[in-house]
C-alpha positions, 0 to 999 in steps of 0.5 A, spaced: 520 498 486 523 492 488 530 493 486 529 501 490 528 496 496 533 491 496 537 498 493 535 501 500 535 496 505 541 494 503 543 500 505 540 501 511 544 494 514 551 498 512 548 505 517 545 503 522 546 496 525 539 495 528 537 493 522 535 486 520 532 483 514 528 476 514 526 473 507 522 467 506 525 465 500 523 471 495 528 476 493 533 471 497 538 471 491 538 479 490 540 479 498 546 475 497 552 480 497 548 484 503 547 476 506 555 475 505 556 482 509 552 481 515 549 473 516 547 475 522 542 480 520 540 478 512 536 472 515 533 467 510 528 462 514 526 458 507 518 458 505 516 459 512 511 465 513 508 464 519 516 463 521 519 469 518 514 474 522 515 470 529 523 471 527 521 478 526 517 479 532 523 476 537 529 481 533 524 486 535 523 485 542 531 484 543 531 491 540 533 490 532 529 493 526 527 488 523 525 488 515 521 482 512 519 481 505 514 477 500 509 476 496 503 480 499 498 474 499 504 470 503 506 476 508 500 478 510 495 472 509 498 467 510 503 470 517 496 474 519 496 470 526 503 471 527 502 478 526 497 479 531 501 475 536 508 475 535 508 482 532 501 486 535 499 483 541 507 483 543 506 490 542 513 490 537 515 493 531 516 491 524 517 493 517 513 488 512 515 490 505 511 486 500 511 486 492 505 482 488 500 487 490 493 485 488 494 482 482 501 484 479 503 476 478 496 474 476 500 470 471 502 465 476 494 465 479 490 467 484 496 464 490 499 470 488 494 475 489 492 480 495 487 484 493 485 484 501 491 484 504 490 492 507 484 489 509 486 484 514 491 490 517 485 494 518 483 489 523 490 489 527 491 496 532 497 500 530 498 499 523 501 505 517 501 503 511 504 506 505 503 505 498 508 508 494 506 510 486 512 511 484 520 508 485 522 514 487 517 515 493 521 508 496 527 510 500 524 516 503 518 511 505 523 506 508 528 511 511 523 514 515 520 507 517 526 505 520 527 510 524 521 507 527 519 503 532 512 502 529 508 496 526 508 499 518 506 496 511 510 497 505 506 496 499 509 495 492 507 494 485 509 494 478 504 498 476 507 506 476 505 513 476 509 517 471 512 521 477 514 521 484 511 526 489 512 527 496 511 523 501 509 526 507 503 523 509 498 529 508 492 528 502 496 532 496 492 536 491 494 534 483 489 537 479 484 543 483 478 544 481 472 550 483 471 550 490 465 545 492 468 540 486 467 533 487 473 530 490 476 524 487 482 521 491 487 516 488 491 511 492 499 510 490 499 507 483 491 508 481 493 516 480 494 515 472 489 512 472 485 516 475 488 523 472 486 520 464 479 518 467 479 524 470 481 528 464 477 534 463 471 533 468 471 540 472 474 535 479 479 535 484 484 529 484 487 528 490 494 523 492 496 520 498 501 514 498 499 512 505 492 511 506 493 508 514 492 512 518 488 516 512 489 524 513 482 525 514 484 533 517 486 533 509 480 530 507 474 535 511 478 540 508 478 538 500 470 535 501 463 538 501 460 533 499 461 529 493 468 524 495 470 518 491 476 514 493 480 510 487 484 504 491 488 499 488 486 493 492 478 491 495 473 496 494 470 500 500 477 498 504 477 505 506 469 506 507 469 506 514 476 511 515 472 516 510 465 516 513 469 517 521 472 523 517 467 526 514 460 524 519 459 531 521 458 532 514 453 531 509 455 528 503 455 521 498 461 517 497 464 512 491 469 506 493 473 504 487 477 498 487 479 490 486 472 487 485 470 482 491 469 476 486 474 472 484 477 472 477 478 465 475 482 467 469 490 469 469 490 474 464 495 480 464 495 485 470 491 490 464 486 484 464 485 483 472 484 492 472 479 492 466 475 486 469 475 490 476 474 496 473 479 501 475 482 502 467 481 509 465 475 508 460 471 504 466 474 509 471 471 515 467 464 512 466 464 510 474 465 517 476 461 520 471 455 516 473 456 517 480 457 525 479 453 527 473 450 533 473 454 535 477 461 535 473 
């Protein structure tokens, strides 16, 4: 997903001379050649966060799109207050682009690690937020946001679904189950998990790659009463967004997600998913256990 990224954003510099883009050190090598092209518009402010959101905000107010990009703990963490500020209470756009997602680079400890980052943007007015589950769904989701003046959030992951699908923001049916079935909706990357979890269980599995703002239209017309939602950062991120769509009707919800607790082991990504519970085999026994007998 990051070489999609620096693929289309460089791109993007070539059609469009609104288009900007500040690093903080990360990916900088990969942006070279497009640095060499525009220097006035590929920015490397060095490992400076709270910098590059500030840089972002001032481009934004003078008319320019800009594109910032990190690892999402040092993106959204640790630049929050200059997002609130220097980007919302301004009332400017910007597109953040970040790679690591919860704990893709769990090797490199819990520094590099957000499994709260979407959370923290839901305390911020006006944020979309895309979680693309495959490469190919990238472009589109870059393309159209910067034909925007919109805050928006770019969440990319090294764990990927087998295929891409479309990337409008409405809840996409991939497997249908009899009317009334339970409901199982699954974010970006967590959807082949959730399909082999969900392998023979008489359920429907919906898709959505942007959680924020949450199709809840899409959603009122898929549940009746039995909803869980699969997201690939902290669990229950989304509980306020389902309970507002579905107030008026009755009905039992199961958040899945990165647990609350910090895992103090590094490990690989497999190792952090089966720990929080969002492998398959454990993905299987938390549905069932919710919904039995009713699958």
């Amino acid at each position: 997903m990051r070489d999609t990224f620096v693929a289309t954003t460089t791109a993007l510099l070539e059609e469009d001379p609104r288009t900007a883009i500040v690093l903080a050190d990360i990916s900088a090598d990969a942006f070279l050649p497009a640095m060499r092209r525009h220097p006035d518009r590929v920015l490397n402010v060095g490992i400076r966060e709270q910098l590059m959101a500030g840089v972002a905000g001032g481009l934004a107010l003078t008319g320019m799109r800009p594109f910032l990009h990190s690892y999402a703990p040092f993106l959204v963490d640790r630049a929050y207050e200059q997002l609130k500020l220097d980007l919302g209470h301004q009332d400017a756009g910007a597109v953040l682009v970040s790679i690591g997602a919860s704990y893709d680079a769990s090797g490199a400890g819990y520094t590099h690690q957000s499994p709260g980052d979407v959370e923290l943007l839901d305390t911020l007015e006006g944020w979309t937020v895309h979680v693309p589950g495959h490469p190919d769904e990238v472009p589109a989701l870059l393309r159209a946001a910067a034909r925007t003046d919109d805050r928006v959030y770019v969440r990319l992951s090294s764990q990927e679904n087998t295929r891409a699908y479309d990337t409008g923001p409405a809840l996409q049916v991939v497997r249908p189950g009899w009317a009334g079935a339970p409901v199982v909706v699954a974010v970006g990357p967590m959807l082949d998990p959730v399909l082999a979890a969900t392998d023979g269980l008489d359920v429907t599995v919906a898709y959505t790659l942007t959680p924020r703002p949450l199709d809840t239209a899409g959603l009122r017309r898929l549940v009746s009463r039995d909803v869980v939602l699969v997201e690939p950062y902290l669990s229950g991120t989304s509980s306020r967004q389902v309970a507002d769509a579905l107030r008026d009707i009755p009905h039992r919800s199961l958040h899945l997600g990165v647990g609350r607790t910090e895992i103090r082991h590094y490990g690989t990504p497999a190792d952090h998913a089966r720990t929080h519970g969002l492998d398959p085999a454990s993905l299987r026994a938390s549905i069932t256990g919710f919904l039995d007998p009713r699958v």
